[in-house]
C-alpha positions as CSV (number, residue, x, y, z in Angstrom):
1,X,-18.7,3.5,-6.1
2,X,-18.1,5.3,-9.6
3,X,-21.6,4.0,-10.9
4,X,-23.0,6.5,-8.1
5,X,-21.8,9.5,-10.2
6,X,-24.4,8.2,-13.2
7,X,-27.3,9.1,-11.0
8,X,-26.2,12.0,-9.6
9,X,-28.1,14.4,-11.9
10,X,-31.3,12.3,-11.8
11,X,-31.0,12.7,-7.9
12,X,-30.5,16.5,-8.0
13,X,-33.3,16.7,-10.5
14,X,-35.6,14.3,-7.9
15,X,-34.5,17.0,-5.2
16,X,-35.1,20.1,-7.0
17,X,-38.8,18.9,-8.1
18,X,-39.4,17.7,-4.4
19,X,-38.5,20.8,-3.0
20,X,-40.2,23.2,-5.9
21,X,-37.4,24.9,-6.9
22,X,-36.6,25.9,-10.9
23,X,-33.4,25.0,-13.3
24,X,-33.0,28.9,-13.1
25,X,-32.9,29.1,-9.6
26,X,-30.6,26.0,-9.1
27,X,-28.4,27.6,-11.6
28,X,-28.8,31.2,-10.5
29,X,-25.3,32.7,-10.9
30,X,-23.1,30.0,-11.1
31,X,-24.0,28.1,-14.8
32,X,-26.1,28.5,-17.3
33,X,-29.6,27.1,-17.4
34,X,-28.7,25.2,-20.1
35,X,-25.6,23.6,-18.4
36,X,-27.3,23.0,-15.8
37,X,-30.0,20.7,-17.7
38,X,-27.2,19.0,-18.9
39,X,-26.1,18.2,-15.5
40,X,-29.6,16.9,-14.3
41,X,-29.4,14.9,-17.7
42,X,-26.4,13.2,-16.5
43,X,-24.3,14.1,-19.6
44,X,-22.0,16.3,-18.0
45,X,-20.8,16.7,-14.1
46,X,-20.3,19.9,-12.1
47,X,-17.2,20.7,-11.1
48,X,-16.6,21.1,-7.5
49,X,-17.5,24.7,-6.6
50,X,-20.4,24.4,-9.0
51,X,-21.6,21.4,-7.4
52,X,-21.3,23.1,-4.0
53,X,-23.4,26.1,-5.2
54,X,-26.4,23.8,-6.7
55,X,-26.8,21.8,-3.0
56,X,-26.4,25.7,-1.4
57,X,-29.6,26.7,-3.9
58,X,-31.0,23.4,-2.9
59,X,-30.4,24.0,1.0
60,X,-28.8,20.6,1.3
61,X,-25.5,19.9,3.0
62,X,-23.1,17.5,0.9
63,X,-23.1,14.6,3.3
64,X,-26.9,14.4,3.1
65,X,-26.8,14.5,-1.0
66,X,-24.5,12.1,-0.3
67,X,-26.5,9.6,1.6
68,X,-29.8,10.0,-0.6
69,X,-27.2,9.0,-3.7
70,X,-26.2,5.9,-1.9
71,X,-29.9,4.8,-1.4
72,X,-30.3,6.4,2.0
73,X,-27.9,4.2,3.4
74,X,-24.0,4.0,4.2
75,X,-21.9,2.3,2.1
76,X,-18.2,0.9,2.0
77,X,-15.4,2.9,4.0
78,X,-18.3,5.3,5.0
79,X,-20.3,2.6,7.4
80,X,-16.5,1.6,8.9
81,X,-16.0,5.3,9.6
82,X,-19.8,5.8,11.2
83,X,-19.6,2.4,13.2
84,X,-15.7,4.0,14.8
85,X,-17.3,7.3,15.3
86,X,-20.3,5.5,17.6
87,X,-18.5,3.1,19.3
88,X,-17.9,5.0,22.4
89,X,-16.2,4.2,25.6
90,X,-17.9,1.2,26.4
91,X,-18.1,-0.8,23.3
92,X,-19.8,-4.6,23.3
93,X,-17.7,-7.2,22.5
94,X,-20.1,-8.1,19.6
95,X,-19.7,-4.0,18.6
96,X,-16.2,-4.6,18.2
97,X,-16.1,-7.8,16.5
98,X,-18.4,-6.5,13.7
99,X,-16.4,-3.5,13.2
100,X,-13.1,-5.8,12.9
101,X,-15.3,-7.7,10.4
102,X,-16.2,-4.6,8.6
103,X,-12.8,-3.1,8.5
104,X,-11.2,-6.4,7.5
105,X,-13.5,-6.9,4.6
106,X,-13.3,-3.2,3.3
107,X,-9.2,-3.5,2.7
108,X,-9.6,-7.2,1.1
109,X,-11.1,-5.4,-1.3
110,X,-8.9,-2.2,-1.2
111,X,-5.9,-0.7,1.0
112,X,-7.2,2.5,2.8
113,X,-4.8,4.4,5.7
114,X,-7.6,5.1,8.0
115,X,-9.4,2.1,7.9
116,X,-6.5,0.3,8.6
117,X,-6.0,2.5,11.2
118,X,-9.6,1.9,12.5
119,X,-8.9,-1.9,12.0
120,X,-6.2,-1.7,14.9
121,X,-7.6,0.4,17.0
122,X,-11.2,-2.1,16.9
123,X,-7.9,-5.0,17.6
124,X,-6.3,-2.8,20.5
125,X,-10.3,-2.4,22.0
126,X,-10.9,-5.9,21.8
127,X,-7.6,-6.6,23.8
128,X,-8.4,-4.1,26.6
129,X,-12.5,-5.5,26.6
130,X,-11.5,-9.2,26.2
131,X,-8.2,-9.9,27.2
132,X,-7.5,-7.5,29.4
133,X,-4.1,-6.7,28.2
134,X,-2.3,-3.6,27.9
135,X,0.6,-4.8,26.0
136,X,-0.8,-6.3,22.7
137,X,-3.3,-3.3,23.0
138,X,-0.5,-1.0,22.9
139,X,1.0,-3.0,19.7
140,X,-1.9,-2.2,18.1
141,X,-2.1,1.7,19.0
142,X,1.4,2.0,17.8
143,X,0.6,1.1,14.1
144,X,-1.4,3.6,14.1
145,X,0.6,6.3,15.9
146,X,3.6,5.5,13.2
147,X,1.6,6.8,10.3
148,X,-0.1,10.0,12.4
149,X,3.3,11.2,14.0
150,X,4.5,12.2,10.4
151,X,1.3,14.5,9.7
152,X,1.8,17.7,9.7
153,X,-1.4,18.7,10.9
154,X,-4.4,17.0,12.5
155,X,-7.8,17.3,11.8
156,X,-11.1,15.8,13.0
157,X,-10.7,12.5,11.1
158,X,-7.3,12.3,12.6
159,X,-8.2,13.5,16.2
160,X,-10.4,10.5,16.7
161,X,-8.2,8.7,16.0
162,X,-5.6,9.7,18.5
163,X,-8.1,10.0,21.1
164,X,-9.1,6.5,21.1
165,X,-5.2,5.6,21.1
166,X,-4.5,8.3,24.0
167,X,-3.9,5.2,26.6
168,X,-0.5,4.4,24.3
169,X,1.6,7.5,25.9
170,X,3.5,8.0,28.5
171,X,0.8,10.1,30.6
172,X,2.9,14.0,30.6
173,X,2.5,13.1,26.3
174,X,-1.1,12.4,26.6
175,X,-2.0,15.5,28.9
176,X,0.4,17.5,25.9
177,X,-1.9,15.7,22.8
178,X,-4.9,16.3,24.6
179,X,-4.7,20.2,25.5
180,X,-3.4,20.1,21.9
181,X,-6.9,18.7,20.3
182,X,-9.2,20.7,22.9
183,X,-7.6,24.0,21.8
184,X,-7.1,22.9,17.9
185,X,-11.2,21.6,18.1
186,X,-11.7,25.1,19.3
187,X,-11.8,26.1,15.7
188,X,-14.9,23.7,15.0
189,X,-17.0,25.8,17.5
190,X,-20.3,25.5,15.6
191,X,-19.4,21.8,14.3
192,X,-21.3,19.1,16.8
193,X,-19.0,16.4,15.7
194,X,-16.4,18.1,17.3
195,X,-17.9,18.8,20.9
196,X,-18.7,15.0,21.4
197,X,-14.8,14.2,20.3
198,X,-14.1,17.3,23.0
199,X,-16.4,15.5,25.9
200,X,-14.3,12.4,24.9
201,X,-10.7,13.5,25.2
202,X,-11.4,14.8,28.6
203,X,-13.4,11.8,29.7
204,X,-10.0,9.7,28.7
205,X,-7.7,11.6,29.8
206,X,-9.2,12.2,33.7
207,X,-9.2,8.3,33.2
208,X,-5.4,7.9,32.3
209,X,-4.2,10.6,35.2
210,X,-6.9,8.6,37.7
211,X,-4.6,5.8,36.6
212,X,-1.7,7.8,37.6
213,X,-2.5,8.6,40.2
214,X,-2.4,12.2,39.2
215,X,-5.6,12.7,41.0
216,X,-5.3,16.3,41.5
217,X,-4.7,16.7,37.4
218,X,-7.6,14.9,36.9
219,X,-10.0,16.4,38.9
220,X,-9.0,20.0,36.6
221,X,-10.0,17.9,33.3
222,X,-13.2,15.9,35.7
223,X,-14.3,19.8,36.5
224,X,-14.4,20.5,32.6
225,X,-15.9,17.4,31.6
226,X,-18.9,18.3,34.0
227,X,-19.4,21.6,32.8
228,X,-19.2,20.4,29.3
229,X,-21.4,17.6,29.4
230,X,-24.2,19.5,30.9
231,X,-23.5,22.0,28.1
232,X,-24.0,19.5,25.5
233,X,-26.6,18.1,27.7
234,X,-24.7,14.8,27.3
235,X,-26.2,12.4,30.5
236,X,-24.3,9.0,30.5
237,X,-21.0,12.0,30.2
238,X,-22.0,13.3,32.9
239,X,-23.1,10.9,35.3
240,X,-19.4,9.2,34.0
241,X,-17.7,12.3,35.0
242,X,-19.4,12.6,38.7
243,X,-17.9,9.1,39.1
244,X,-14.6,10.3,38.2
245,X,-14.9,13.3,40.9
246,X,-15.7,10.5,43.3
247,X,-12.5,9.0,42.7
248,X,-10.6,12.0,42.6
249,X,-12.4,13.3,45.7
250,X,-12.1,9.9,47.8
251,X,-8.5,10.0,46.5
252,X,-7.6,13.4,48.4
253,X,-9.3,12.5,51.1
254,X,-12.7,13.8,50.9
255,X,-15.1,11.4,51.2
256,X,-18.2,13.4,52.1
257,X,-17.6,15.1,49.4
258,X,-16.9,12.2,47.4
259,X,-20.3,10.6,48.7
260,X,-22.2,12.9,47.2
261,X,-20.4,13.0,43.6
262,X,-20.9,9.1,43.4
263,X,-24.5,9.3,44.9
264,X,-25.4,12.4,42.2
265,X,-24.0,9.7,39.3
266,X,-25.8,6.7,40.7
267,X,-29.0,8.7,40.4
268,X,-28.2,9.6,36.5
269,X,-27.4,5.9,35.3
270,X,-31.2,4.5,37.6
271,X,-33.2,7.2,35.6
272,X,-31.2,5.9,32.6
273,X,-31.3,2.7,33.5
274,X,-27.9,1.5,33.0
275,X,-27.9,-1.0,36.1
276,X,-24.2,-2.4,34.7
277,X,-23.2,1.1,35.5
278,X,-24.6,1.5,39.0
279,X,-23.4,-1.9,39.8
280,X,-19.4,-0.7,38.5
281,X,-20.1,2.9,40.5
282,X,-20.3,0.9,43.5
283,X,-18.0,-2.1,42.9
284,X,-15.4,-0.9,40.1
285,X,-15.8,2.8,39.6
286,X,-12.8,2.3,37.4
287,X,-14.4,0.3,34.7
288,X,-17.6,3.0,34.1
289,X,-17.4,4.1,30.3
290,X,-14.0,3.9,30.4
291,X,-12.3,0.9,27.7
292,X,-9.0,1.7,30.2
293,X,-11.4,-0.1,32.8
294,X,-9.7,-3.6,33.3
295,X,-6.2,-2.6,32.7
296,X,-3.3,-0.9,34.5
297,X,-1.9,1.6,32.1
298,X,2.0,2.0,32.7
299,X,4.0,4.6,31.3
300,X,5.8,3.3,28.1
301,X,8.9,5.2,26.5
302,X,7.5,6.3,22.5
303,X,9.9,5.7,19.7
């Protein structure tokens, strides 16, 4: 990855001429023009809050600097980390094999925390998908849980993480992390990375109390996930969270009520055409967008 930082001049100087702009107005007020030829030059390198500054003047945000350096592509840990972020709830087998491939060949070339930590949570996926079984999933989900209990802080990168290992706690500790990330994510109110991860930790955690039994809980979190989704305009959430009402409703007893939430998400998945999903809201209302779907999660005491 160092030989990037040899082209990184001629790619802000490829930038700057696209876009019109002068040396003198790259440069305005944070380096000399002179410095700053040097840096498009490639014989020195910006330090950090210069470099900042130039992609400001440039109107470019780092991560897309970033991927025009690399060739307009992903490379290395960054393509692990992209491939986690979009795997979803409801993951192919084949999604999660390549990811276990992808991970796997990343730390044969170097160790790296979170992609190790993505490497068991794609192993703790593929045991809840394939083998339907809670217990070596759980194995999994606890590697990673014994390097992110001794954080001091979370952030986004580590918030994925924990929601897709949510299903690992006893369920009064996963209701606790959860209203922990949705008020800590409050912070990233203009960030859309964070109001997909938001949508998410609700959609898992109506799942887990559903499993519980805590239908009541659930149906406060299924309430939110509606209003949310529709905020975000997020369908498949959506039509996900009307089947969760359903369950909640018929649960309690109403099943008029009920009716109607599962009819209202059968409609969303035919215009989408997700036939898989309007076959599970009928058979196995459990198993729609939800990787919990063909388990029974029990309570398990942490260490």
């Amino acid at each position: 990855m160092d030989h990037l930082y040899y082209h990184l001049g001629q790619t802000l100087k490829t930038i700057r001429m696209n876009k019109g702009y002068t040396q003198e107005e790259i440069s305005d007020g944070k380096m000399s023009r002179s410095n700053y030829t040097k840096v498009e030059n490639d014989e020195i390198n910006p330090n950090i809050v210069k470099f900042f500054a130039i992609l400001d003047h440039m109107d470019m945000s780092e991560a897309e600097f970033y991927y025009i350096l690399n060739g307009y592509e992903l490379i290395d840990k960054d393509y692990v980390i992209y491939k986690f972020k979009m795997m979803g709830h409801d993951p192919s087998l084949s999604y999660i094999e390549e990811l276990i491939t992808l991970a796997e060949e990343l730390l044969d070339k170097r160790e790296d925390h979170y992609v190790r930590d993505v490497l068991n949570i794609a192993q703790g996926y593929w045991a809840l998908l394939n083998d339907h079984d809670i217990d070596k999933a759980y194995m999994h989900a606890k590697k990673v849980w014994d390097r992110l209990k001794d954080l001091d802080k979370f952030y986004i990168a580590e918030y994925h993480l924990l929601n897709k290992i949510l299903y690992f706690f006893e369920v009064e500790t996963a209701i606790s992390m959860t209203n922990k990330a949705l008020e800590d994510l409050k912070n990233y109110r203009t960030f859309q990375e964070a109001d997909k991860l938001r949508l998410s930790f609700l959609s898992n955690i109506a799942c887990i109390l559903i499993d519980n039994n805590q239908h009541k809980s659930a149906l406060v979190y299924v309430e939110h996930l509606i209003k949310k989704s529709k905020k975000e305009q997020d369908i498949l959430a959506l039509g996900a969270a009307l089947v969760r009402k359903g369950m909640c409703l018929e649960a309690e007893g109403s099943l008029s009520e009920s009716e109607v939430s599962f009819n209202k998400a059968i409609e969303i998945f035919t215009l989408l055409d997700h036939e898989d999903y309007i076959v599970k809201a009928q058979e196995n209302p459990k198993a729609v967008y939800n990787p919990f779907g063909f388990v029974d999660l029990k309570k398990i005491v942490i260490d």
